[in-house]
VMD Tcl script that draws the C-alpha trace (Angstrom):
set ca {
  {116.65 164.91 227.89}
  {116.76 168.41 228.19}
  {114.35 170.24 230.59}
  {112.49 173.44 229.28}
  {110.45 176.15 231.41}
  {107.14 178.16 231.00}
  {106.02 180.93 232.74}
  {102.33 180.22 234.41}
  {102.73 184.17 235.32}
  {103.03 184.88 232.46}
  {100.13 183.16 230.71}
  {97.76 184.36 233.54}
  {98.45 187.88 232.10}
  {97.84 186.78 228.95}
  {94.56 185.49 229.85}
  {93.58 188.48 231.40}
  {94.50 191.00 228.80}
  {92.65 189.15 226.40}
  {95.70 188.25 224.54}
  {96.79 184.83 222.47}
  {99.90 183.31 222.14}
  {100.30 181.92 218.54}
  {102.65 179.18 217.96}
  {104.21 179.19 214.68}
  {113.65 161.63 182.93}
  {121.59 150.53 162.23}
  {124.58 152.41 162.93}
  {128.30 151.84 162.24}
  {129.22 147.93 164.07}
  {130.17 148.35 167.69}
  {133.71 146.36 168.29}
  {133.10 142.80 169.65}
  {135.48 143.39 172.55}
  {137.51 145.67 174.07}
  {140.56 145.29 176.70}
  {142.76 148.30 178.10}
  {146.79 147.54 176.97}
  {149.28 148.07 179.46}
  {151.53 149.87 176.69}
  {152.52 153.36 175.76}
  {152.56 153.33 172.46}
  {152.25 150.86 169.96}
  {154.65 150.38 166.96}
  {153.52 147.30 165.13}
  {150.89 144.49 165.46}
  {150.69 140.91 164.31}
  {148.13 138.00 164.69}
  {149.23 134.12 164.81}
  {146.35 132.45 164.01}
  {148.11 128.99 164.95}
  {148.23 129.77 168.35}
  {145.56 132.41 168.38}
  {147.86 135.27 169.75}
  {148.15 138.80 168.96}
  {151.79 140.31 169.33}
  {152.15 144.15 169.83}
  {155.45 146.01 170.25}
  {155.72 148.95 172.47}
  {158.83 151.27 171.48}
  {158.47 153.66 174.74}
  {158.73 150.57 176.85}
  {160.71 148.66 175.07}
  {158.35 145.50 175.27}
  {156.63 142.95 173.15}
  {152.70 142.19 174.52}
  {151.30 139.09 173.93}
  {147.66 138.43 174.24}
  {144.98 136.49 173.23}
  {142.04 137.04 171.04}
  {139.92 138.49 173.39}
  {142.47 140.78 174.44}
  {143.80 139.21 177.58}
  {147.53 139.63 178.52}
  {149.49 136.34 178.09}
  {152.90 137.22 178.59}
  {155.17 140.46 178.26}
  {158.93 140.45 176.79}
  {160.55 143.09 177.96}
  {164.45 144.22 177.75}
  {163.94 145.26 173.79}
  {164.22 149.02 173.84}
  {162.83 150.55 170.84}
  {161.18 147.52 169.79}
  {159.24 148.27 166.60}
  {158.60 146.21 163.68}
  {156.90 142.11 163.93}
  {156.94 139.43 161.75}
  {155.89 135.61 161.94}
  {157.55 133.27 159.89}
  {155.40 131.04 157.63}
  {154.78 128.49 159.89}
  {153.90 131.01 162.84}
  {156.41 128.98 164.98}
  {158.95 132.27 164.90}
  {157.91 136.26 165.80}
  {160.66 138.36 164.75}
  {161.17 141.72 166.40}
  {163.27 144.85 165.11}
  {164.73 146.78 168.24}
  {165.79 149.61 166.70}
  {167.82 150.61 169.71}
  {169.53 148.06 169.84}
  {170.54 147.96 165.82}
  {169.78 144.34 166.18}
  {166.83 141.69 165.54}
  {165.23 139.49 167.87}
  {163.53 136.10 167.60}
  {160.94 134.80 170.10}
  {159.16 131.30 170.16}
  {155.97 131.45 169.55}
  {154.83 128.61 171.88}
  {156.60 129.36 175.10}
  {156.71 132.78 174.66}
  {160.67 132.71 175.29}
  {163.17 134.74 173.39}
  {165.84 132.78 171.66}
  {168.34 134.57 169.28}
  {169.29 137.98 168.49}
  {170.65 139.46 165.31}
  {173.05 142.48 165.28}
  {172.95 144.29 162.24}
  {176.20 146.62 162.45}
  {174.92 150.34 161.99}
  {171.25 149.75 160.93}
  {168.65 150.47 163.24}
  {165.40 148.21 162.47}
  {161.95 149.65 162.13}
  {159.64 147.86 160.07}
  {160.02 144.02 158.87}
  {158.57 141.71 156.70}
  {159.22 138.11 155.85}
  {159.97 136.64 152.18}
  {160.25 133.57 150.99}
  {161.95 132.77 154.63}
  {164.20 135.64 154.23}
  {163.69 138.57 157.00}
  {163.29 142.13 155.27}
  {163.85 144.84 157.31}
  {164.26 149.12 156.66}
  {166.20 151.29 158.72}
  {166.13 155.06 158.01}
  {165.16 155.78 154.27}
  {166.94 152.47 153.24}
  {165.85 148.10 153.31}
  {167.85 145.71 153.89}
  {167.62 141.80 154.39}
  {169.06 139.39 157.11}
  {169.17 135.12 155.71}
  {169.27 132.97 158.58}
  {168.58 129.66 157.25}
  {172.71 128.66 156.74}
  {174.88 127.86 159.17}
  {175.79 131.24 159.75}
  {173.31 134.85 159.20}
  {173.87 136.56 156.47}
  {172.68 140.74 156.82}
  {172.74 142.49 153.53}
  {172.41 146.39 153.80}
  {171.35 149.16 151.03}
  {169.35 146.63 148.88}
  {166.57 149.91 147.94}
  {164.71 152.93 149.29}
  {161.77 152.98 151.67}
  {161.07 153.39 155.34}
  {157.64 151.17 155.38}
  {157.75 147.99 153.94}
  {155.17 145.30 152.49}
  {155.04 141.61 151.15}
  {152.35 138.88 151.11}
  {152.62 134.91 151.19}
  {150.69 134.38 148.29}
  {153.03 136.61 146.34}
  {156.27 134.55 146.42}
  {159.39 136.68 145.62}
  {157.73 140.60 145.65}
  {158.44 143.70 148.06}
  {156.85 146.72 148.09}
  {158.52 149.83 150.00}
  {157.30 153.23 150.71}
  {157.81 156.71 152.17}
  {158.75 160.19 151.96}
  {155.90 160.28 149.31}
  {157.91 157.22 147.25}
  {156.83 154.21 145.95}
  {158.63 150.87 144.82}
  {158.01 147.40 144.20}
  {161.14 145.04 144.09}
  {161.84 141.36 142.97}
  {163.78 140.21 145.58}
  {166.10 136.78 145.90}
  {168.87 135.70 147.49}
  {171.07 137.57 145.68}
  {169.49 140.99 146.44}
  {166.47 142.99 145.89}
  {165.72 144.56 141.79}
  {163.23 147.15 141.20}
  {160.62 146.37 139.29}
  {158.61 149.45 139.68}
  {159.07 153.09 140.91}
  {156.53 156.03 141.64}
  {155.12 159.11 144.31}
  {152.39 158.59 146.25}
  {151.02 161.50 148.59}
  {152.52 162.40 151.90}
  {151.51 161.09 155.45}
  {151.30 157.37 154.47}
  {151.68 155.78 157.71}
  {151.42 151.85 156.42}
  {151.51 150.16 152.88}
  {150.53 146.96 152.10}
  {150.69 144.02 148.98}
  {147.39 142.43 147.58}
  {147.57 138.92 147.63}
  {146.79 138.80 144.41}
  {149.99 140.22 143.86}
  {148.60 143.53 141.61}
  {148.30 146.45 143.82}
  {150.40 148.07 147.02}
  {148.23 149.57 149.14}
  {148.71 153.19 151.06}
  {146.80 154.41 154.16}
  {146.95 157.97 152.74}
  {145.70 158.64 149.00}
  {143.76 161.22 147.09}
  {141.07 162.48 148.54}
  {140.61 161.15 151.93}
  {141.38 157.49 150.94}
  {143.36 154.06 150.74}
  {145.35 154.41 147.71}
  {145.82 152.05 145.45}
  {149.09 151.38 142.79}
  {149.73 149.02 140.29}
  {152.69 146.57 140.93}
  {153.23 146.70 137.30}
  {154.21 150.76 137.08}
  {152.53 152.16 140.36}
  {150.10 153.76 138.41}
  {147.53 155.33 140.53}
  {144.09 153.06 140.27}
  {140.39 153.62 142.35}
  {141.40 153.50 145.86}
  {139.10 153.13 149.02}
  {137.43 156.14 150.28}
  {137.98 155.92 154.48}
  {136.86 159.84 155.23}
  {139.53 162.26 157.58}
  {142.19 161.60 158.40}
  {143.43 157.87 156.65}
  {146.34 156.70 159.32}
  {146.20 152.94 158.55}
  {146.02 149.93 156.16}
  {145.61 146.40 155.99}
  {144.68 143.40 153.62}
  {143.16 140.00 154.35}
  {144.27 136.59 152.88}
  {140.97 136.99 151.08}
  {141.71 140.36 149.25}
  {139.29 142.51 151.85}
  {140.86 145.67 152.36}
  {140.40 147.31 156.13}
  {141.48 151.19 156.23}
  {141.59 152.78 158.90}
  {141.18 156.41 159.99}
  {141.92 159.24 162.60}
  {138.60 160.02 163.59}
  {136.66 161.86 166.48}
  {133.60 161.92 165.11}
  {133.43 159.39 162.48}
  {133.13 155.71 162.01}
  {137.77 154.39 162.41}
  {138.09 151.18 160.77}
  {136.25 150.66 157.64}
  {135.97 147.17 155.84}
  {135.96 147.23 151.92}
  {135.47 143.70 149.34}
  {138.35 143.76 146.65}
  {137.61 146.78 144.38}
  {134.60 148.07 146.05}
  {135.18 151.72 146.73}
  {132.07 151.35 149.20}
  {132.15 149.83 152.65}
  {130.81 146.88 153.44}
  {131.38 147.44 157.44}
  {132.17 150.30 159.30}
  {133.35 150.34 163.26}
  {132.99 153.36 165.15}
  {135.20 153.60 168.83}
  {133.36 154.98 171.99}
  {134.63 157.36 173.95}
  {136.59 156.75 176.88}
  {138.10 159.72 177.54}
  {137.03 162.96 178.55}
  {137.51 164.87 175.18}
  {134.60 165.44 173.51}
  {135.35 163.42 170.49}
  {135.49 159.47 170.92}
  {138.55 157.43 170.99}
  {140.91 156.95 167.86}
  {142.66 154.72 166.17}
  {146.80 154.37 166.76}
  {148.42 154.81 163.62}
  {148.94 151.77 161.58}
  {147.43 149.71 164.31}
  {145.38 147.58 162.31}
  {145.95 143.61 161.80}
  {143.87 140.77 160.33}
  {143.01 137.79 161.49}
  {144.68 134.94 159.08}
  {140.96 133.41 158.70}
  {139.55 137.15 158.46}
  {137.47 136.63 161.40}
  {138.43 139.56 162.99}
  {140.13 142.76 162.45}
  {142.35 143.45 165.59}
  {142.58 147.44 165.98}
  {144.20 149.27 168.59}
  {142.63 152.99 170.00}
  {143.70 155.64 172.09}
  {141.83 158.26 174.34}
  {142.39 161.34 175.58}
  {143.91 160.04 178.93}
  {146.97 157.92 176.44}
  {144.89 154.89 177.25}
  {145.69 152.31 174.78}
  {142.85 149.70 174.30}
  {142.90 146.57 172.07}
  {139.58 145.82 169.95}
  {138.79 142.99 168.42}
  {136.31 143.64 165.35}
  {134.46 140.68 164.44}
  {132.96 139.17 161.33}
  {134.40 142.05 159.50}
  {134.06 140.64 155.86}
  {129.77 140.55 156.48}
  {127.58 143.35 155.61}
  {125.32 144.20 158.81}
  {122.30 144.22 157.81}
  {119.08 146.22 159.37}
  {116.00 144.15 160.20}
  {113.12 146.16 161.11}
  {109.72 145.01 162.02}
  {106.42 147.38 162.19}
  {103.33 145.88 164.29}
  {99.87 147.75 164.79}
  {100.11 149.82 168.48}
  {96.71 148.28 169.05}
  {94.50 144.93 168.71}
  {92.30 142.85 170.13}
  {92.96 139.45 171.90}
  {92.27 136.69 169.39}
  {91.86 138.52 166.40}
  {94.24 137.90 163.44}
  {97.09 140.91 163.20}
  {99.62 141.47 160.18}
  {103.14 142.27 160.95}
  {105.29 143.42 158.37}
  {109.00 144.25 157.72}
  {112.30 144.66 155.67}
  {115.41 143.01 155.45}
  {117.78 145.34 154.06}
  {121.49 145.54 153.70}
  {124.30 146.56 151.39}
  {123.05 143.66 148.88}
  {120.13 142.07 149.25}
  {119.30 138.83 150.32}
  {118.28 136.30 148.15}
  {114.01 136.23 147.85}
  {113.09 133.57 149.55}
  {115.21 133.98 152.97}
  {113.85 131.97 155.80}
  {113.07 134.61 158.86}
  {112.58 133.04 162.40}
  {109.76 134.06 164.18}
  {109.17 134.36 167.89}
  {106.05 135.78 170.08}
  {106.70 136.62 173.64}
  {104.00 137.09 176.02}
  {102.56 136.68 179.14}
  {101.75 132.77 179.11}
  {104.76 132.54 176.61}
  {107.51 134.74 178.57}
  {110.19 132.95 177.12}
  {109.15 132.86 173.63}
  {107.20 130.98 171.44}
  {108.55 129.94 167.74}
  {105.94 130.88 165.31}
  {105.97 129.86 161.22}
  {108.85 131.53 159.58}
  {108.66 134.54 157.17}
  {109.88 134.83 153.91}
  {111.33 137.56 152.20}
  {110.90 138.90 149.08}
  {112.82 139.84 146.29}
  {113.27 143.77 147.79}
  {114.19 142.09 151.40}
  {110.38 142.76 152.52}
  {107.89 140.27 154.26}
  {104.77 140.16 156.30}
  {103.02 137.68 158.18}
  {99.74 137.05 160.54}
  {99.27 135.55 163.73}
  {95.67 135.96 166.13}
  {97.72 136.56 169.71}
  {95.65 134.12 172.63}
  {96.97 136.60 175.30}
  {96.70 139.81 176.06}
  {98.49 142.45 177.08}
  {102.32 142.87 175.77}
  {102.70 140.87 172.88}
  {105.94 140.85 171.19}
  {106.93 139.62 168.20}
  {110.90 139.23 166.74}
  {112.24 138.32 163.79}
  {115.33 137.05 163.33}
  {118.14 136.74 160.24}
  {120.74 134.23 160.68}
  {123.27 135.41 158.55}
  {125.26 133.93 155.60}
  {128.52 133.83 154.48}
  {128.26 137.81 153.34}
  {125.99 138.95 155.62}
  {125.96 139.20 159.37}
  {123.06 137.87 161.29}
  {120.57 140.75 162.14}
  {116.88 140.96 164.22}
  {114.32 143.47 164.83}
  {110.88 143.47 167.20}
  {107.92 145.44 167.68}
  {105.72 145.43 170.76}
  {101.35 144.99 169.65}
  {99.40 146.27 173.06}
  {97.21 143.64 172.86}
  {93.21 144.19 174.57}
  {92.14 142.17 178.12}
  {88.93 142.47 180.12}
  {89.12 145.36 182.98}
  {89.66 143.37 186.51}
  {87.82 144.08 189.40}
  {90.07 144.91 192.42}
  {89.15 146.71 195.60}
  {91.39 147.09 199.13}
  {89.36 148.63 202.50}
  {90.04 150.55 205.17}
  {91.06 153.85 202.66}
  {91.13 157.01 204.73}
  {90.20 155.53 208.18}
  {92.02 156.66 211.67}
  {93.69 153.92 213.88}
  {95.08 153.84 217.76}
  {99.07 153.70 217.73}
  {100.06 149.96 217.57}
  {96.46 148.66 216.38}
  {96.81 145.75 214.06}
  {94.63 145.93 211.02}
  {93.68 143.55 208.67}
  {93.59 144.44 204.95}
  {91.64 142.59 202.52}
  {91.97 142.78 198.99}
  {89.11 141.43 196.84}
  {89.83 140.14 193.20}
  {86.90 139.63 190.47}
  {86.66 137.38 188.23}
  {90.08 136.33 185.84}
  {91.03 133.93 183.61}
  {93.93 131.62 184.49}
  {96.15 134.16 187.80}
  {94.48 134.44 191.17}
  {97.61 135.97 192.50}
  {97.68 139.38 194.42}
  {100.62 141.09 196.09}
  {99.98 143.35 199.57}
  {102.54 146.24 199.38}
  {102.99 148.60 202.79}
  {104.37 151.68 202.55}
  {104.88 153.62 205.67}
  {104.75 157.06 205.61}
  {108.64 158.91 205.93}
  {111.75 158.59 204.22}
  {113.18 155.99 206.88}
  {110.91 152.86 205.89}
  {110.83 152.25 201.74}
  {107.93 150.48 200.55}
  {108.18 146.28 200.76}
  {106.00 143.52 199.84}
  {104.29 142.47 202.73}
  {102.43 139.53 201.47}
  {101.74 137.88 198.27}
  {99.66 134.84 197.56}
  {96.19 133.39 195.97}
  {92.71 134.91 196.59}
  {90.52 132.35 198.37}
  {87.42 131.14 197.45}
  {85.64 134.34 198.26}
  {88.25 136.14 196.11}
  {90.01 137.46 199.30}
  {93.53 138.28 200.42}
  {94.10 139.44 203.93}
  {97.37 140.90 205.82}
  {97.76 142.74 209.06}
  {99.52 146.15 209.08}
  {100.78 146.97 212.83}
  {99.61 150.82 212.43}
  {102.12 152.96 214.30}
  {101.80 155.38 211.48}
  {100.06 156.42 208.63}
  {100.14 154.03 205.64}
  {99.61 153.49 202.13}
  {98.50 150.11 201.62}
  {98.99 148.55 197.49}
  {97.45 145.63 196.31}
  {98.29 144.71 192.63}
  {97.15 141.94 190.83}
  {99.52 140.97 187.51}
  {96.86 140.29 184.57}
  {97.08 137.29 182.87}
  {96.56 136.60 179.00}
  {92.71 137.36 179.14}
  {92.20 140.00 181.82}
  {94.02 143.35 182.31}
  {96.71 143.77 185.23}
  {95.55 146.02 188.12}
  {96.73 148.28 190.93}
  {94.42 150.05 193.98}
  {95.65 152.00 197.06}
  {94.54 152.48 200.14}
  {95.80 154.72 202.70}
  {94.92 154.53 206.39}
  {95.98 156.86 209.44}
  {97.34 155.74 212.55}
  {97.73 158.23 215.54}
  {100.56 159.27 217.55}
  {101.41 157.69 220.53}
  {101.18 160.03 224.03}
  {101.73 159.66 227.49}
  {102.37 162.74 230.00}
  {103.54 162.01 233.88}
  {103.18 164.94 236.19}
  {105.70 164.99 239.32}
  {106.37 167.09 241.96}
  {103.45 167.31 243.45}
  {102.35 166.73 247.07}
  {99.11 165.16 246.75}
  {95.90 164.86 243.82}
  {92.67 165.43 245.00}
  {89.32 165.87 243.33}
  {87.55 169.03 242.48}
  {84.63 167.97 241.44}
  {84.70 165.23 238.94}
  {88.10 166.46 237.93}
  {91.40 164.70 239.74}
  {93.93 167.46 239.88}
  {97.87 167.40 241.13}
  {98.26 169.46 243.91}
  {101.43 171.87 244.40}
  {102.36 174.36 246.70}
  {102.09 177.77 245.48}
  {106.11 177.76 244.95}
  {106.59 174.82 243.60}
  {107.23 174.17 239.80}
  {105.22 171.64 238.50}
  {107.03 169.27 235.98}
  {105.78 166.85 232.68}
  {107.25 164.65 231.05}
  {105.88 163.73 228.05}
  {106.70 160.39 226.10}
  {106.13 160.42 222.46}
  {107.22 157.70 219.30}
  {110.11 159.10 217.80}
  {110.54 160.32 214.47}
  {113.60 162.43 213.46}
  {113.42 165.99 214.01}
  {109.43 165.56 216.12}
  {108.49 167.81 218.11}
  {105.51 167.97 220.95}
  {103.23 170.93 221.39}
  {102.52 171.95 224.63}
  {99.26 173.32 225.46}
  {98.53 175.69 228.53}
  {94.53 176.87 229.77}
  {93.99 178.31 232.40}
  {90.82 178.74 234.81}
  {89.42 182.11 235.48}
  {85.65 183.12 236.36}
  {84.35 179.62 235.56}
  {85.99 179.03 232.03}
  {88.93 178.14 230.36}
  {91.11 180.07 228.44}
  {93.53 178.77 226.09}
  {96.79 180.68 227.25}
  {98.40 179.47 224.22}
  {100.83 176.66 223.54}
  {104.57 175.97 222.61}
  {106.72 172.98 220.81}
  {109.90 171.43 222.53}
  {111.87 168.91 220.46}
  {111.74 165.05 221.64}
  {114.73 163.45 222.55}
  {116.09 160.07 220.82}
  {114.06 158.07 223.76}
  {110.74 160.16 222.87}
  {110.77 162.28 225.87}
  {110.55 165.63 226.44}
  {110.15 167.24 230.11}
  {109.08 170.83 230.70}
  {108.89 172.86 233.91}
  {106.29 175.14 234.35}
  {107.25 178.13 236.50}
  {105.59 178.61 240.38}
  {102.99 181.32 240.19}
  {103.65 182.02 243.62}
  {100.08 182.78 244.58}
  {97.52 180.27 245.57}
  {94.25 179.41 244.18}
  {94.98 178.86 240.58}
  {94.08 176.45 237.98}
  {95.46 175.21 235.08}
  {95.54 172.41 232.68}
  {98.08 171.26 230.04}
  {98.33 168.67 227.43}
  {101.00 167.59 224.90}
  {99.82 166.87 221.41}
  {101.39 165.93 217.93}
  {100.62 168.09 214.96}
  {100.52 166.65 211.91}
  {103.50 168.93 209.53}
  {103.56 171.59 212.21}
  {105.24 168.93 214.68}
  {108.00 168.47 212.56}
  {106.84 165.65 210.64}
  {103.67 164.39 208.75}
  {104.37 160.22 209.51}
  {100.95 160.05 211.93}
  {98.02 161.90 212.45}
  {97.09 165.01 214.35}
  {96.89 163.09 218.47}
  {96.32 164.87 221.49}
  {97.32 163.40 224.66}
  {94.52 163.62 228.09}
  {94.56 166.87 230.19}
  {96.66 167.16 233.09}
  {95.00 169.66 236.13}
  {96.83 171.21 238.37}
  {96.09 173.54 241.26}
  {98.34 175.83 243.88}
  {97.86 176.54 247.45}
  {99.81 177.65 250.51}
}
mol new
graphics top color blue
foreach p $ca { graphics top sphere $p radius 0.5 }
foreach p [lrange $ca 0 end-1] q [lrange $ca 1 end] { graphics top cylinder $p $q radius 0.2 }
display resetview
């Protein structure tokens, strides 16, 4: 505690010049889950549905990844440099992996995750593989070739056609398609070799080609106009393909015939799900950004994959940062529908309400469609199952309910799904009428001692079912947030009651909830409390009384010191008053602030006039916002006297 000095000299002057001192704030599908890769790059992808894996190879690392559906790492094979191409053999028990640099071909079991053999294939460096009729196919440069390993010894065949990408399906025993630098071919293949069957051009940039299981198209993730092209097996004539917007970087058919495209897209939807021959989505799935580009993630080129079931389309984005994130798309095959509901804004508490709506999606539902109903409010907060709607032939439907409570009433409808469409709901809120509830708190605006306890009482009127009310204090200042301070049922008088130790001003809140018939309410009250102030004088050699007065008595050079004690508050501040006695008055000589210290105290000297036979009196005070804070109210401590002599 520091100790400050005034000049009683000084202010004597003052008073006898006459003089003061002054003190101074439906879309495209979202994906179903997402999970970062620990890769660099991605070169091909391939889902096991047996064991529920997903393999992807990384040619910067040299690695295989193996996780599971959700995205989850479940082992890594590393030691494969270049690693590109995957393939599963027809019983999923085999994963075969080209590593380019390494001119060879691996093969991993599928259920321990263990590499087992490895193929050299002389000169040819493996990129892309597929698997036919047990025999692996695999390209290296602008050439295929095939490696047999069912006899006793492997058997690689080299220059057996053109094309750097490569495509085949199970259901199409016997049939390769093969691709690049703007080619096209489709091959019979045996055996004994690979014959063409078929030879065309397709545009430049395909990234990925695929067969239809049906065995009469090849697929390419780059065709006219913005799109999936599509070829006929028979001659590769060109035939309607599937529009996927800028820029097409990826393609991929289900077991079913569904067709997923994908795209390189900032600002657009990246995967996009079309039925067999149906130039127009039925699904779209847009990534999020999680970069710091300003356009959203994007898709890795030719990083698509189906599940074998066509649960899920597996897809595989990249942000700005080279962050590599696996997404797993489900129920891509369903339209998504939109379900909306419209409620009035208004109505009164049992009185019947109509709430209508629309069920609408790429093809409509059938008429009839059962709708699940559900009303949430306040005596039903967890729902209550109401009659269900039907729709109509257009996808619309209405219904009417009377609402028992008030307030809040909400009301969802739900759509289950079927085996095209994906299940779908919608709500809208009805601000439902309740009685006005009568709620008062006392003690607003009254002025307390420091450290008085005061009892609050909050009176509730009449309700219909909740006789609950919650006592909130809220202490003036930045240091102490508002809490509950008690919370409980009204007597039988309709009262509440809690005690609030006053040591500074306070805004007292007393809310009652509502309940279904009568309307939730909230009333303040704010009472003061004053500072607390005590001032010791020392120094002194006796106190007498002049009059009715008790002064301190100093000699006439002696400085008189007080030491005033104050409850903190950061940054308070006491002002000191000084009058002095002249000619049977007082005279305010003015007054002056001195910061407390952290124990509330602050001790000033006042100078030694060096004269007898003067008066003076001082008090310390608190000042509401001039005293450096506004947490009590304006207090000003008792008067000290003091006189000089010889």
């Amino acid at each position: 505690m520091r100790t400050r000095s005034i000049s009683i000299a000084t202010a004597l002057a003052v008073v006898l010049s006459s003089a003061a001192l002054v003190a101074g704030t439906a879309g495209p599908a979202a994906a179903d889950s997402a999970k970062v890769l620990p890769v660099k790059s991605v070169g091909d992808m391939v889902v096991d549905g047996l064991h529920r894996l997903v393999y992807i190879s990384d040619p910067t690392s040299g690695k295989i990844v193996i996780t599971d559906y959700a995205g989850s790492v479940r082992a890594t094979l590393t030691g494969m440099p270049g690693v590109t191409g995957l393939a599963l053999s027809a019983d999923s028990g085999q994963l075969y992996g080209a590593v380019k640099d390494g001119n060879r071909i691996v093969t991993v079991d599928t259920q321990t995750a263990t590499p087992t053999l490895s193929y050299p294939l002389g000169a040819a460096a493996p990129s892309d593989l597929e698997v036919v009729d047990g025999r692996i196919w695999f390209s290296y440069g602008t050439n295929f070739g095939s490696l047999d390993i069912s006899g006793a010894e492997p058997v690689v065949r080299l220059a057996q056609g053109s094309g750097s990408l490569l495509a085949s399906d199970p259901a199409v025993p016997g049939v390769l398609a093969a691709g690049g630098n703007s080619g096209l071919a489709v091959y019979d293949v045996t055996a004994d070799g690979a014959t063409l069957r078929a030879e065309g051009s397709t545009d430049s940039g395909v990234k990925q080609i695929d067969l239809t299981p049906d065995g009469k198209q090849v697929l390419t993730s780059w065709g006219p106009n913005y799109s999936v092209g599509a070829y006929s097996t028979t001659d590769l004539a060109a035939q309607q393909g599937y529009p996927v917007g800028a820029y097409p970087n990826a393609v991929r058919v289900a077991p079913d015939g569904s067709v997923a495209g994908g795209s390189f897209s900032w600002y657009d939807p990246d995967v996009h799900i079309h039925r067999p021959g149906d130039p127009a989505p039925t699904r779209e799935y847009d990534f999020p950004n999680t970069g710091d580009h300003s356009g959203a993630d994007t898709l890795v080129d030719g990083a698509l994959a189906w599940a074998p079931d066509a649960s899920r389309v597996f897809a595989v984005s990249v942000n700005s940062h080279g962050t590599h994130t696996l997404r797993a798309l489900t129920d891509p095959t369903k339209e998504l529908p939109t379900l909306k509901v419209s409620a009035p804004a208004k109505s009164e508490r049992a009185k019947k309400l109509t709430v209508t709506g629309r069920l609408t999606s790429k093809t409509n539902v059938p008429a009839g469609t059962a709708l699940k109903v559900t009303r949430t409010d306040v005596e039903s907060p967890n729902g209550r199952t109401l009659a269900a709607a039907k729709t109509k032939a257009d996808g619309g439907f209405s219904f009417t309910d009377t609402p028992p409570a008030g307030g809040k009433v909400t009301y969802k409808v739900s759509y289950a799904g079927d085996t095209t469409h994906a299940a779908a709901s919608g709500s809208d809120a009805v601000d439902v009428s309740r009685k006005a509830t009568a709620l008062t708190l006392n003690n607003n605006g009254k002025l307390y001692a420091y450290g008085k306890d005061v009892t609050f009482t909050a009176h509730l009127g009449t309700t219909y079912k909740n006789r609950t009310v919650a006592i909130y204090t809220d202490p003036f200042g930045t240091d102490k947030p508002k809490k509950l301070l008690k919370t409980g049922k009204v007597n039988s008088r309709g009262n509440l009651t809690a005690t609030v130790d006053m040591t500074r001003d306070t805004t007292v809140t007393a809310v009652f909830a509502g309940d279904a018939r009568y309307a939730s309410k909230t009333v303040k009250s704010t009472a003061y409390a004053k500072a607390k102030i005590s001032t010791s004088v020392s120094k002194h050699y006796k106190t007498g009384r002049i009059g009715s007065t008790t002064y301190y008595y100093f000699r006439k050079n002696t400085a008189p010191l007080f030491t005033t004690t104050m409850n903190y508050y950061t940054g308070r501040k006491q002002r000191l008053q000084l009058q002095v006695y002249y000619q049977g008055s007082w005279y305010d000589s003015g007054s002056e602030y001195f910061a407390l210290a952290a124990n509330g105290k602050s001790a000033v000297s006042l100078d030694a006039p060096g004269e007898s036979g003067i008066r003076a009196r001082m008090r310390s005070s608190y000042v509401n916002g001039s005293s450096g804070d506004s947490v009590n109210s304006t207090t000003h401590g008792a008067w000290k006297y003091v006189t000089f002599t010889n």
